[in-house]
BAFI-526493 format. One record per residue (C-alpha): y, x, z; residue in three letters. Coordinates in steps of 0.05 Angstrom, whole numbers. Each point is the difference from the previous one (the first is absolute). Last residue first. Example, Ala and Ser with C-alpha at 12.3 -4.5 7.8 and 13.67 -1.06 7.14 Angstrom:
2
+--------+--------+--------+------+
!      Y !      X !      Z ! resn !
+--------+--------+--------+------+
!    -21 !    273 !    143 !  SER !
!    -69 !    -27 !     13 !  ALA !
+--------+--------+--------+------+
This chain:
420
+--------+--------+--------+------+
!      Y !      X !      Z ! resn !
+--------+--------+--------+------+
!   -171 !    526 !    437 !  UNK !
!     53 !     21 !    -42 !  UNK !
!     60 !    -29 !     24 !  UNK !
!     61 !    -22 !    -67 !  UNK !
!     57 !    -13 !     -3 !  UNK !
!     28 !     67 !     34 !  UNK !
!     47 !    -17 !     53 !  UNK !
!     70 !     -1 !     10 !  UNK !
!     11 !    -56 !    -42 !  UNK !
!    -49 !    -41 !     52 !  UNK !
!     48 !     17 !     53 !  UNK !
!     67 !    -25 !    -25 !  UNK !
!    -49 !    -67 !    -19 !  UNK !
!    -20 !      2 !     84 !  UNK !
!     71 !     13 !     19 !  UNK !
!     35 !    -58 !    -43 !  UNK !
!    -59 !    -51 !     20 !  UNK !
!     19 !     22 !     74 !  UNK !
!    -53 !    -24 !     52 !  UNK !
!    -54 !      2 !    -36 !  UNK !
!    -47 !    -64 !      8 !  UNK !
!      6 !    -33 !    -74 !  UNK !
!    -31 !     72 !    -24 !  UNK !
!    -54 !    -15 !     47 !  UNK !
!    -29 !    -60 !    -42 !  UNK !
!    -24 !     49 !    -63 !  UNK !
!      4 !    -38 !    -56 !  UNK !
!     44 !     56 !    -33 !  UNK !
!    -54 !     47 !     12 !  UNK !
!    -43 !    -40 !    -52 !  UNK !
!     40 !     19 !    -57 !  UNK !
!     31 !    -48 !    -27 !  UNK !
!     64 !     38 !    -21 !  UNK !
!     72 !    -35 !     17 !  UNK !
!     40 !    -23 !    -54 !  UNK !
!     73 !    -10 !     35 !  UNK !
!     47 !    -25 !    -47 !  UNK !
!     78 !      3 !     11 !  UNK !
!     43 !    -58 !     -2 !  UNK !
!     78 !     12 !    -12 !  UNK !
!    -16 !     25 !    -73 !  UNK !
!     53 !     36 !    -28 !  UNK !
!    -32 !     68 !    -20 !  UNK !
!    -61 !    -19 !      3 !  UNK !
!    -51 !     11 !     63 !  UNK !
!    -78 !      9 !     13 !  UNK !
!     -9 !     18 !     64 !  UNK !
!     -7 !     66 !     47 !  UNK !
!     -4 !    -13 !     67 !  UNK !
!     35 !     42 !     64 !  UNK !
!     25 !    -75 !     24 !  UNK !
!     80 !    -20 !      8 !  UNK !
!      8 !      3 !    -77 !  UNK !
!    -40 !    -67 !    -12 !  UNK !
!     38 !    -49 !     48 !  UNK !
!     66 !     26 !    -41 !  UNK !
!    -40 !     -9 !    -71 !  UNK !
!    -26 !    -70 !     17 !  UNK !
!    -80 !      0 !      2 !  UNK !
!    -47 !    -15 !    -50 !  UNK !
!    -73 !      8 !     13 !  UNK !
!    -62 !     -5 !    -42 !  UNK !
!    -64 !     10 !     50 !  UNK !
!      2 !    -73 !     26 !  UNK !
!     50 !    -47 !    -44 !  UNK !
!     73 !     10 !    -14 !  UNK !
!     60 !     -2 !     52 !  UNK !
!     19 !     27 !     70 !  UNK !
!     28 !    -47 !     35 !  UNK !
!     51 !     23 !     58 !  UNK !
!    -37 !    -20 !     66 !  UNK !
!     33 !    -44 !     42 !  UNK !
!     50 !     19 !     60 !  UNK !
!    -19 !    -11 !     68 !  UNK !
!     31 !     54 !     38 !  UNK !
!     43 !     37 !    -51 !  UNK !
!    -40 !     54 !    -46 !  UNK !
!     -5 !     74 !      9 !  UNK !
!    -72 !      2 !     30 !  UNK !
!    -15 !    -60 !    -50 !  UNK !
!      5 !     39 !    -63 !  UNK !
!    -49 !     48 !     18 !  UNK !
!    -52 !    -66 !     14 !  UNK !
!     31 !    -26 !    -60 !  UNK !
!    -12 !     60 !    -44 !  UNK !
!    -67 !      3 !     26 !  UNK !
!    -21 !    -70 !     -8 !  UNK !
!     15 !      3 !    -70 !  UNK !
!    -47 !     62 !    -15 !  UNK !
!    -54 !    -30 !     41 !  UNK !
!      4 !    -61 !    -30 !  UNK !
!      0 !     33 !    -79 !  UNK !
!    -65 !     44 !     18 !  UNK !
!    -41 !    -58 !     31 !  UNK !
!     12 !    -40 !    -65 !  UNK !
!      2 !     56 !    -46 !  UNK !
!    -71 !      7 !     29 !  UNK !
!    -25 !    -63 !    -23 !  UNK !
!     25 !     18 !    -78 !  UNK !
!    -35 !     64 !     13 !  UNK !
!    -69 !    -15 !     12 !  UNK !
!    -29 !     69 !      9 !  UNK !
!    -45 !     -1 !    -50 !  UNK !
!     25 !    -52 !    -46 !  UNK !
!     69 !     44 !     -1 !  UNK !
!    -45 !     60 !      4 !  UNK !
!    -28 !    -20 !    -67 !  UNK !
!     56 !    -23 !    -35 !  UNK !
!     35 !     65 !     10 !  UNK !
!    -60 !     45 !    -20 !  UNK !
!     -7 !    -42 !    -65 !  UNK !
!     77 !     13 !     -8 !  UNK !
!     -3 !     76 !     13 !  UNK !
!    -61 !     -2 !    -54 !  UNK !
!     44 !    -26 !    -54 !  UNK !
!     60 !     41 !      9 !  UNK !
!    -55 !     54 !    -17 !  UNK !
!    -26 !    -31 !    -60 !  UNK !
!     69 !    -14 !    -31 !  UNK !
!      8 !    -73 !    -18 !  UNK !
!      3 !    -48 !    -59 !  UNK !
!    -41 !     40 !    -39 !  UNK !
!     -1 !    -14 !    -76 !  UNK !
!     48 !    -58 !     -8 !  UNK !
!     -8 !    -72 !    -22 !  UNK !
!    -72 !     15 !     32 !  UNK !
!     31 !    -30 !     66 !  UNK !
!     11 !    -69 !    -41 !  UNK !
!    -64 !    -15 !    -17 !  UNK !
!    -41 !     29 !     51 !  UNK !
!     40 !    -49 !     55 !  UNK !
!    -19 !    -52 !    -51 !  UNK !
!    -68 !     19 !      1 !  UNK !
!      1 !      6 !     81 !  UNK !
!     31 !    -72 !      1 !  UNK !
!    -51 !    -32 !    -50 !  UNK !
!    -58 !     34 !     37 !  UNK !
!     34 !    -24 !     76 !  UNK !
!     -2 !    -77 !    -33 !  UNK !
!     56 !    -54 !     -5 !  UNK !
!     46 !     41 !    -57 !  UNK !
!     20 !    -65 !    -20 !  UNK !
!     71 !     24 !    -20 !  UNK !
!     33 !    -70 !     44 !  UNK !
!    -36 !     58 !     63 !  UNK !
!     69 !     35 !     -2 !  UNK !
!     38 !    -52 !     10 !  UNK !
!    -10 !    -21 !     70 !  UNK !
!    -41 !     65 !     11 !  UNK !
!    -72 !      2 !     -9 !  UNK !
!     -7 !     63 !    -47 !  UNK !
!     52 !     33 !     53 !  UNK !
!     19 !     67 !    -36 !  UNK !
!     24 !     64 !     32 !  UNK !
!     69 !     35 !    -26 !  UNK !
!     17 !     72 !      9 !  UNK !
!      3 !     62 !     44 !  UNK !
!    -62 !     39 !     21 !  UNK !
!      9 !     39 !     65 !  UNK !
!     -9 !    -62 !     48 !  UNK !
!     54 !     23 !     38 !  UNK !
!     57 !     -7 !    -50 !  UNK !
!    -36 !    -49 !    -51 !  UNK !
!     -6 !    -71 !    -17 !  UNK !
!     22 !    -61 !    -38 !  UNK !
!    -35 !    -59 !      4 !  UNK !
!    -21 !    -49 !    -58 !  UNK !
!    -19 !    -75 !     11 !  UNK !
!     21 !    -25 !     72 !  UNK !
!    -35 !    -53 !     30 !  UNK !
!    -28 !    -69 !    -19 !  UNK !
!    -63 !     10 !    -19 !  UNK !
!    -22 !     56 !     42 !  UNK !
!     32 !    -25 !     57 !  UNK !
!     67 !     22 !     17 !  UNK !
!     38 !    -58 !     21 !  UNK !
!    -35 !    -25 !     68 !  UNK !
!    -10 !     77 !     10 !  UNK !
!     79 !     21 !      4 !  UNK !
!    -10 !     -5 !     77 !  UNK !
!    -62 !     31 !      8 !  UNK !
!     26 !     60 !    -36 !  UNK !
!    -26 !     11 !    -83 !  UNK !
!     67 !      3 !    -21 !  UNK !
!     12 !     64 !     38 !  UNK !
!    -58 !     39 !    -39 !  UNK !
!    -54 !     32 !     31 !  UNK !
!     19 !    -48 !     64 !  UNK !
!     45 !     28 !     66 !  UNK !
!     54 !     23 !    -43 !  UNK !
!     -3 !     69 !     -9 !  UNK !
!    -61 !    -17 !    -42 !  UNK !
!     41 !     -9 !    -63 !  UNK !
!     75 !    -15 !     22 !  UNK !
!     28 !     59 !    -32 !  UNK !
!    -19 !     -8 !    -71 !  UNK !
!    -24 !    -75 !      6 !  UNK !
!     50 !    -22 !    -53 !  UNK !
!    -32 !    -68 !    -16 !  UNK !
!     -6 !    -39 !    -70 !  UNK !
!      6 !    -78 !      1 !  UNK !
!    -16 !    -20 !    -80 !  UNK !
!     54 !    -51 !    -24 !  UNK !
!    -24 !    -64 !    -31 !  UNK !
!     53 !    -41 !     30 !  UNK !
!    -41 !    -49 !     42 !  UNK !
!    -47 !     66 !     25 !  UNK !
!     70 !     34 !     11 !  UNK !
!     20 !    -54 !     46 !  UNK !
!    -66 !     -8 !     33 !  UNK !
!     -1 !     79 !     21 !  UNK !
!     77 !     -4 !     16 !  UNK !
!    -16 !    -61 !     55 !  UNK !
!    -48 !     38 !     29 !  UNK !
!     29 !     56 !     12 !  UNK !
!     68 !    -24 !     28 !  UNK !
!    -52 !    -36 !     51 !  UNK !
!    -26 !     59 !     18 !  UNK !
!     56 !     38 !      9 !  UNK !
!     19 !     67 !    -43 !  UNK !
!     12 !     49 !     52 !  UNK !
!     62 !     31 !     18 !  UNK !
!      4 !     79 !     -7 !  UNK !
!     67 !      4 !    -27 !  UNK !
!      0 !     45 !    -62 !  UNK !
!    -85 !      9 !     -5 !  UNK !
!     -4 !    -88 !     13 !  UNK !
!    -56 !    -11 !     26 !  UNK !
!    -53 !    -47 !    -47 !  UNK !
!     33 !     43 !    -62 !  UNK !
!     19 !    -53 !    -59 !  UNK !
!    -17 !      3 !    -73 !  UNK !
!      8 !    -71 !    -38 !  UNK !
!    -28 !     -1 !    -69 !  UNK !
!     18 !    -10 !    -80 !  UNK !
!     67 !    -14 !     12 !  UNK !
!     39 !     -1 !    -73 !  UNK !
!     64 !    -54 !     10 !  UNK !
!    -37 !    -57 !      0 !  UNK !
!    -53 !     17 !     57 !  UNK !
!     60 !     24 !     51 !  UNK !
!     27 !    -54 !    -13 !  UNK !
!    -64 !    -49 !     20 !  UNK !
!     -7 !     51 !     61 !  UNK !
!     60 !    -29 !     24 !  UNK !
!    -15 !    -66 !     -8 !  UNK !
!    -72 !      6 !     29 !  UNK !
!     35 !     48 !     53 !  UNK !
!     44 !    -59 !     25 !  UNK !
!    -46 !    -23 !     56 !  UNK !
!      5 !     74 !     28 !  UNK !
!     60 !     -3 !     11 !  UNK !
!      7 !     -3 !     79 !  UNK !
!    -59 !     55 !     -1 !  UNK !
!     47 !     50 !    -27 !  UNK !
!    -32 !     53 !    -45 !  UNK !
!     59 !      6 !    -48 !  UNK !
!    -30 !      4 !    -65 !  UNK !
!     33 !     50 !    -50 !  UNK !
!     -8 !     -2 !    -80 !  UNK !
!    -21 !     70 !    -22 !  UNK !
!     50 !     43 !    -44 !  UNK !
!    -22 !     12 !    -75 !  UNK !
!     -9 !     68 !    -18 !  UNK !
!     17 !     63 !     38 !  UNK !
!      2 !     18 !     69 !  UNK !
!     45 !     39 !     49 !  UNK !
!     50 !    -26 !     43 !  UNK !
!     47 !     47 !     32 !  UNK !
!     18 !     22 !     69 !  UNK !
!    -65 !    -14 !     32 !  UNK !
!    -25 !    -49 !     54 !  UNK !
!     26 !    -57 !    -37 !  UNK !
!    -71 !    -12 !    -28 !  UNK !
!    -12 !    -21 !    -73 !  UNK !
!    -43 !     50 !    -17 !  UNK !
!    -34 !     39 !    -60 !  UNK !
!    -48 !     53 !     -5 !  UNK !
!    -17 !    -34 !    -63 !  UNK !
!     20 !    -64 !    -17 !  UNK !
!     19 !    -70 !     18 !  UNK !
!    -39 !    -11 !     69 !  UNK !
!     61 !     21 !     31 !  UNK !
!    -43 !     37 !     61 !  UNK !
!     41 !     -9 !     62 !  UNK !
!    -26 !    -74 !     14 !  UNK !
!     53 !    -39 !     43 !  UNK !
!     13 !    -51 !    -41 !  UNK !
!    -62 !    -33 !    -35 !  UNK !
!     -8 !     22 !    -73 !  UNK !
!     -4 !    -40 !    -59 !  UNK !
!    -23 !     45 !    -54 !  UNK !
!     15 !      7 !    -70 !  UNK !
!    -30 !      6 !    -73 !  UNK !
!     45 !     21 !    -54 !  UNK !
!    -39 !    -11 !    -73 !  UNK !
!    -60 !    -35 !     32 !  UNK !
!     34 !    -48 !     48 !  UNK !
!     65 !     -8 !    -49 !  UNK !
!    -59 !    -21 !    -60 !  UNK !
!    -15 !    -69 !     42 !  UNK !
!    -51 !      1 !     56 !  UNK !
!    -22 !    -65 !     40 !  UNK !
!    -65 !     36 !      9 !  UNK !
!    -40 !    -41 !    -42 !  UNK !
!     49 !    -17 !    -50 !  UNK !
!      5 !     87 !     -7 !  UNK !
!    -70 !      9 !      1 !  UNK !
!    -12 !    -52 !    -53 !  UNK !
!     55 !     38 !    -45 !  UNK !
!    -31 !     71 !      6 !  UNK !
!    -71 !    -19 !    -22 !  UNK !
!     21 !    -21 !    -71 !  UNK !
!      7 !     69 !    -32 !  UNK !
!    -68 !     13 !     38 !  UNK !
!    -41 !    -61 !    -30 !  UNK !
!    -55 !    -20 !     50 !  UNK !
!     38 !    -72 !     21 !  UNK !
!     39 !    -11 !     58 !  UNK !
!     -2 !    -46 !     58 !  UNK !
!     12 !     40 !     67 !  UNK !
!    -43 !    -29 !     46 !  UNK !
!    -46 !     49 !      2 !  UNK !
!    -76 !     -4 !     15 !  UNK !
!    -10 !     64 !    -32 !  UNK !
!     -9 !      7 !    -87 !  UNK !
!      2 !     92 !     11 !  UNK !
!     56 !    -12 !    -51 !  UNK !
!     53 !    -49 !     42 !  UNK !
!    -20 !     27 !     55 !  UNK !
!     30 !     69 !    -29 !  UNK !
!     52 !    -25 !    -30 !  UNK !
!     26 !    -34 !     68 !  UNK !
!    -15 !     70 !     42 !  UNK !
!     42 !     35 !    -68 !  UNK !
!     55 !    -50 !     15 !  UNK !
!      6 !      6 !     81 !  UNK !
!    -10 !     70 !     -9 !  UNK !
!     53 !      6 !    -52 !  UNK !
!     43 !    -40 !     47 !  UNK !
!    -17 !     38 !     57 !  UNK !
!     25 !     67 !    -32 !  UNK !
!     59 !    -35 !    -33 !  UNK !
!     26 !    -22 !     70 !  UNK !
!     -7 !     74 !     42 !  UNK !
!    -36 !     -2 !     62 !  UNK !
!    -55 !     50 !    -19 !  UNK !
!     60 !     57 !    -12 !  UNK !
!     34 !    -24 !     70 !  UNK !
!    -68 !     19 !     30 !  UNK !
!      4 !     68 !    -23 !  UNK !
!    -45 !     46 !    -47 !  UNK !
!    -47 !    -66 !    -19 !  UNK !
!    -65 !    -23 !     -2 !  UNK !
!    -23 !    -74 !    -24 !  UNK !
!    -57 !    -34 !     20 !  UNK !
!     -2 !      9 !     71 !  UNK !
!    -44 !    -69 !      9 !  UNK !
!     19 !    -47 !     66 !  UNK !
!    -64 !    -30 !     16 !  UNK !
!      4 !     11 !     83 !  UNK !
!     50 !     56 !      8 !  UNK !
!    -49 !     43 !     24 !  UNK !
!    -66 !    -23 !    -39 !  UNK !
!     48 !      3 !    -62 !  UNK !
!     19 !     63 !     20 !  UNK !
!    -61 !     36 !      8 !  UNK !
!    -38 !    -31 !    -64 !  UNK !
!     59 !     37 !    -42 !  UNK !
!     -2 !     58 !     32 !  UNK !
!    -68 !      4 !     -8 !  UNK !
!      9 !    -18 !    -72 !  UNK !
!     52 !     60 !     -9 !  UNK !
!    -58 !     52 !     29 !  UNK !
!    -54 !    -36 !    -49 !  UNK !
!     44 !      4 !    -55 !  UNK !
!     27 !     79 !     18 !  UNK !
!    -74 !     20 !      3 !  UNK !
!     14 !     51 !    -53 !  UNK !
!     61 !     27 !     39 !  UNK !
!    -46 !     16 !     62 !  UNK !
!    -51 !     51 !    -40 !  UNK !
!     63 !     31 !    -27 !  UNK !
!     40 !     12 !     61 !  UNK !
!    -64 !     42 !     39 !  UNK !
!     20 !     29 !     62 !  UNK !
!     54 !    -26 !      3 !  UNK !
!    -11 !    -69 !    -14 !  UNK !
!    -62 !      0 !     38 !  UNK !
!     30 !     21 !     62 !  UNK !
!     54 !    -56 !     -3 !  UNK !
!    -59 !    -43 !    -11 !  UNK !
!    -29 !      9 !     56 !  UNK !
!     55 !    -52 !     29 !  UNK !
!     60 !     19 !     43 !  UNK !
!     20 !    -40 !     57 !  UNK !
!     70 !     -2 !      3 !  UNK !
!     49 !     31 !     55 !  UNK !
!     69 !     -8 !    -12 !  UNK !
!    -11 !    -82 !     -9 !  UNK !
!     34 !    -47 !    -38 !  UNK !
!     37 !     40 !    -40 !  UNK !
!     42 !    -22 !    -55 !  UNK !
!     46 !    -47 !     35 !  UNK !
!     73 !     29 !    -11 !  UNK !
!    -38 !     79 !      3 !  UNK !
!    -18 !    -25 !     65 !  UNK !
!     66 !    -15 !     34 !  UNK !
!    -23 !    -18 !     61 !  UNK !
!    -18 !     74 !     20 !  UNK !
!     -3 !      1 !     80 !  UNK !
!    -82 !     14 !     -6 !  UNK !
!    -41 !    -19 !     59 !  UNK !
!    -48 !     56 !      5 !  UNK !
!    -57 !      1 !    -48 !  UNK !
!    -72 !     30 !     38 !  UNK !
!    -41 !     33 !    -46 !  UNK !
!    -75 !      1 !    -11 !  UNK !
!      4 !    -50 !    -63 !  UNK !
!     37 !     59 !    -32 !  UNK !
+--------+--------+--------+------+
């Protein structure tokens, strides 16, 4: 496979984001596997902590700690709450630095969380989410959305409090986070692009939500689904520009994952701006807690899934794939303009094409002119173009064709794939 030759691919759709690549180094331990499934199941520990060590050298500290069948199933309210309580407990027991005051007496423990937190029994009973508009995932349940993209709503539970991510009010998220607080928020999930519009979250938006749920109490989770790697940065949040308010102590505290990463569920910030008030300081009381909570179930992923995703994170470190979404994403966007251009008025300004490198989202009429295949809901006007990283895609020629139309028309024609 690392002999081949990957043709520019005209499939944007990507499974909606599951593949990053369409060809994937394989590790030797594919071979092993089959050829001998037993010897590799009894090293499944040592397999799950490479993982483990992988991604938080990737991601730069972010634990996986919990695993889940779909990302909307790690983003739902009770889930983090327990997590948020049991993490507490847990402190609490092990006698950390914490500055949660309790005493050792479990029938007591629950009531010094909940001052601590700013909880009262609605944020244990029915815990919510304030969400920032323009997410598609509800954050409210599984499988789950609140995007207009689909006929019907579906979702159960309590609805999610919206944020409008408007920098002109950004000096009254305090206040509104404050509601959001009384009426059950435990958190604030936003996407750093928007998945319905493709507008990114600014910087200074950013900013001021982080300090107003650190005033509030309220943990700052990220949906990093789509946006992980695509994005320029392993995760979006981690961009130069969102770097003055993502530093280890101050940044986000959980992250959702999954899609192209092939795990899906929620990684932990230790350091985060409320995640490190636990006092879990040290990488041995992180890993012990991330022990903890993962042996709440007997094993949290299949073997085999479990190997695709160590081969994932590798060639993304390999290769460097959050730089070459980068080089991928302008080369993509100055196609469509330079094939826009040949039909355009003398003079006339490029049509903006939204989101952030390698994640695209282009209007619907712009998008049906071009042989690609994107992701597209039923009443969506944007459609999202998820191109692979392969490093084809980087290739400077493609800008140089003369007709981006006749060159995809071409590639379709073709097998994907050269031996060489």
């Amino acid at each position: 496979m690392g002999n081949d030759i990957v043709l520019p691919d005209h499939d944007f759709h990507g499974s909606w984001g599951r593949r990053y690549t369409i060809c994937l180094p394989l590790s030797n331990l594919w071979d092993e596997y089959k050829s001998n499934r037993a010897s590799v199941e009894l090293r499944y520990d040592e397999i799950l902590a490479e993982y483990t060590n992988l991604f938080m050298e990737f991601f730069d500290g972010f634990i996986p700690l919990s695993f889940h069948a779909h990302v909307s199933d790690a983003s739902n309210p009770s889930l983090i709450t327990g997590f948020l309580l049991y993490t507490a407990g847990v402190s609490i027991l092990l006698g950390l630095d914490s500055s949660i005051p309790t005493r050792m007496v479990q029938p007591e423990m629950i009531e010094p969380i909940k001052r601590f937190y700013g909880w009262n029994n609605c944020h244990i009973t029915a815990p919510r989410f304030a969400v920032i508009r323009g997410a598609y995932g509800a954050a409210y349940g599984h499988l789950a959305y609140i995007s207009k993209e689909w006929d019907l709503s579906l979702g159960a539970g309590p609805e999610p409090f919206v944020i409008e991510p408007d920098d002109s009010l950004a000096a009254d998220l305090k206040d509104r986070l404050c509601e959001a607080k009384s009426i059950g928020c435990i958190a604030v999930v936003l996407e750093m692009v928007s998945t319905t519009n493709g507008l990114p979250i600014s910087p200074y938006f950013f900013s001021k939500l982080r300090e107003a749920c650190l005033e509030n109490n309220l943990f700052l989770i990220v949906d990093e689904a789509l946006t992980a790697i695509r994005c320029g940065s392993p995760f979006c949040f981690q961009r130069e520009e969102y770097a003055v308010s993502t530093a280890k102590s101050c940044g986000p505290d959980i992250v959702l994952f999954g899609k192209g990463l092939g795990l899906c569920g929620f990684a932990v910030n230790f350091g985060g701006q409320m995640m490190k008030k636990a006092g879990f300081v040290t990488k041995d009381s992180q890993m012990l807690m991330t022990a903890f909570w993962r042996n709440l179930v007997t094993q949290p992923v299949q073997t085999p899934v479990l190997i695709e995703a160590i081969d994932i994170l590798k060639a993304a470190q390999t290769e460097n794939w959050p730089d070459r979404s980068k080089s991928v994403g302008r080369i993509v966007r100055d196609l469509v303009w330079e094939a826009e251009a040949r039909t355009a008025m003398p003079g006339a300004e490029r049509n903006p094409i939204r989101g952030l490198d390698s994640m695209i989202l282009i209007e619907r009429h712009r998008s049906s002119k071009f042989p690609i295949n994107g992701a597209m809901l039923k009443r969506s006007m944007w459609v999202r173009w998820l191109p692979k990283l392969d490093l084809s895609m980087t290739d400077p020629n493609l800008g140089e064709l003369p007709d981006l139309t006749h060159m995809i028309a071409a590639l379709i024609s073709r097998s994907r794939k050269v031996e060489v």
